[in-house]
C-alpha positions in Angstrom: 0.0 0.0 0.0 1.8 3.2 -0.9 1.3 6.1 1.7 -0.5 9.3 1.0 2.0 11.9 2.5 1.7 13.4 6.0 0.5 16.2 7.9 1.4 17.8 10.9 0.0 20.5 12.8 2.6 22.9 14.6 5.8 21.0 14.3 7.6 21.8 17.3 10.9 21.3 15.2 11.9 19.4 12.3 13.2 15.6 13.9 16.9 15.6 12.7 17.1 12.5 12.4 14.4 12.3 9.3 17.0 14.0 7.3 20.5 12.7 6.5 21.8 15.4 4.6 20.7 18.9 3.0 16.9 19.3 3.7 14.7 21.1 0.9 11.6 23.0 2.3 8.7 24.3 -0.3 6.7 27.1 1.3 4.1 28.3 -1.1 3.5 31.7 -1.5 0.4 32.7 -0.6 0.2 36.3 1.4 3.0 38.3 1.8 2.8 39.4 5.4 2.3 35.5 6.2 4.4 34.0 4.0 7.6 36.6 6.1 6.3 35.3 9.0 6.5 31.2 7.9 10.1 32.2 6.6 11.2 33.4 10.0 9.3 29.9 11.2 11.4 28.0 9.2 14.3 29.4 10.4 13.4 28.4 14.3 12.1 25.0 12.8 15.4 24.0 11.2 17.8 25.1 13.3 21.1 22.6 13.4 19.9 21.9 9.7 21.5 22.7 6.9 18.4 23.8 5.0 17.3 25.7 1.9 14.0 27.0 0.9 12.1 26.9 -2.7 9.8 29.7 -2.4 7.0 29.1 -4.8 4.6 31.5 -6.2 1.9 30.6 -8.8 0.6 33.0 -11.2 -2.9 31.8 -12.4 -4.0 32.9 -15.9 -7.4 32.3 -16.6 -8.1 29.5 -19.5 -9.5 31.9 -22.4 -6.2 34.2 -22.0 -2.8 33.5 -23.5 -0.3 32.1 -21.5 1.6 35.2 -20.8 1.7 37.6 -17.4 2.2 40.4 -18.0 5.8 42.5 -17.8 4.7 44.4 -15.1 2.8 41.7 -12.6 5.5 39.5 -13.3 8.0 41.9 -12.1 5.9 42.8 -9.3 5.4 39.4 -8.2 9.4 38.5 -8.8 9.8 41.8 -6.6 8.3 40.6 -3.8 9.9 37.0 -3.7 13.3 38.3 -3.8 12.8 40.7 -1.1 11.4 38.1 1.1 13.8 35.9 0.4 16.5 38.7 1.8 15.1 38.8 4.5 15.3 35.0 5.3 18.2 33.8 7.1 18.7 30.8 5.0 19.2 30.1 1.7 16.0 30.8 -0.5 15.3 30.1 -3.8 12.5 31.8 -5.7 10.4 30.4 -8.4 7.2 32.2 -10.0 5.3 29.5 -12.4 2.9 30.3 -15.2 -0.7 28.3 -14.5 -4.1 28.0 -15.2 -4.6 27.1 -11.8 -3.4 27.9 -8.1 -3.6 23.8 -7.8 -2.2 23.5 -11.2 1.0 25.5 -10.6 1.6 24.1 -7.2 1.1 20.2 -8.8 4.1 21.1 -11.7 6.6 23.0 -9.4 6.9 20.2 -6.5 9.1 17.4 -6.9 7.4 13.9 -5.6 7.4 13.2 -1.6 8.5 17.2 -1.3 8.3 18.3 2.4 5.9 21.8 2.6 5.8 24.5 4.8 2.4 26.0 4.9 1.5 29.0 7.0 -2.1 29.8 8.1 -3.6 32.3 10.1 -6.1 30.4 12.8 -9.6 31.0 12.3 -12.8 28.5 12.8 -13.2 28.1 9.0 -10.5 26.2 6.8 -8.9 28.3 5.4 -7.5 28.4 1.7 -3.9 27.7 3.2 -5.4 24.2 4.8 -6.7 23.2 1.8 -4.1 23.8 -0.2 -1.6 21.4 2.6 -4.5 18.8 2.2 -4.1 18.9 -1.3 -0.5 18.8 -1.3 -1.0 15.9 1.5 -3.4 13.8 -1.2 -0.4 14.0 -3.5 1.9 12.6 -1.6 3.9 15.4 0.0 4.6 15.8 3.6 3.4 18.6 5.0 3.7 21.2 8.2 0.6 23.4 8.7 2.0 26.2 10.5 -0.4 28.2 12.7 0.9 32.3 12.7 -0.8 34.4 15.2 -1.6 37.9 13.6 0.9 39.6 15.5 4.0 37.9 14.3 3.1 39.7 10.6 3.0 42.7 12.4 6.4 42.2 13.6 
């Protein structure tokens, strides 16, 4: 029976011992002000790691339009990756994919069994950020839903 992927709810740390060498975390973009906030996370979740981050945006296109972003929401979007990942203190590499879909994009930038960092704020509704880890769960991924309080964006 081949397993489904995992998900965990405010990981305490990352177990060390999972990982034998260089570990590859995929946080999705989703919000700016949350997605700073998971970054810092990951930073407190991985420490004694030697980790790197694939920040991942996805830029949906709607089906009757070409398959082109335009030059200026492209840059913007690129803009705002890179200055996130500055302020990260590991390493950080951005990608901004071309999609017809959120799920889409996601499904075509992650590797198989890729580990995900996703951030939520809590409320009593699932939220767009928990459905997107169950997705990424129901692929096959394992997956850290990460609860941010309000205040840490703020910070």
């Amino acid at each position: 029976m081949q397993s489904r992927g995992e998900l965990q709810i405010d990981p305490g740390k990352l177990d060390k011992d999972a990982f034998h060498a260089e570990v590859e975390l995929v946080v999705p973009y989703t919000d700016p002000d949350l997605t700073r906030a998971l970054l810092k996370r990951a930073a407190a979740l991985t420490a004694g790691l030697q980790a790197r981050i694939a920040l991942v945006a996805v830029h949906s296109v709607p089906f009757p339009a070409d398959l082109r972003c335009p030059r200026n929401e492209h840059a913007f979007l690129v803009e705002q990756l890179m200055e996130l990942a500055a302020e990260c203190p590991l390493p950080v590499n951005p990608h901004v994919v071309l999609a017809r879909s959120r799920e889409e994009g996601f499904r075509y930038a992650l590797r198989p069994d890729s580990t995900v960092l996703v951030g939520t704020y809590r409320h009593l509704w699932r939220t767009s950020e928990e459905r997107l880890a169950r997705m990424f769960v129901s692929d096959g991924h394992k997956v850290a839903l990460v609860h941010i309080e309000k205040e840490e964006t703020s910070a």
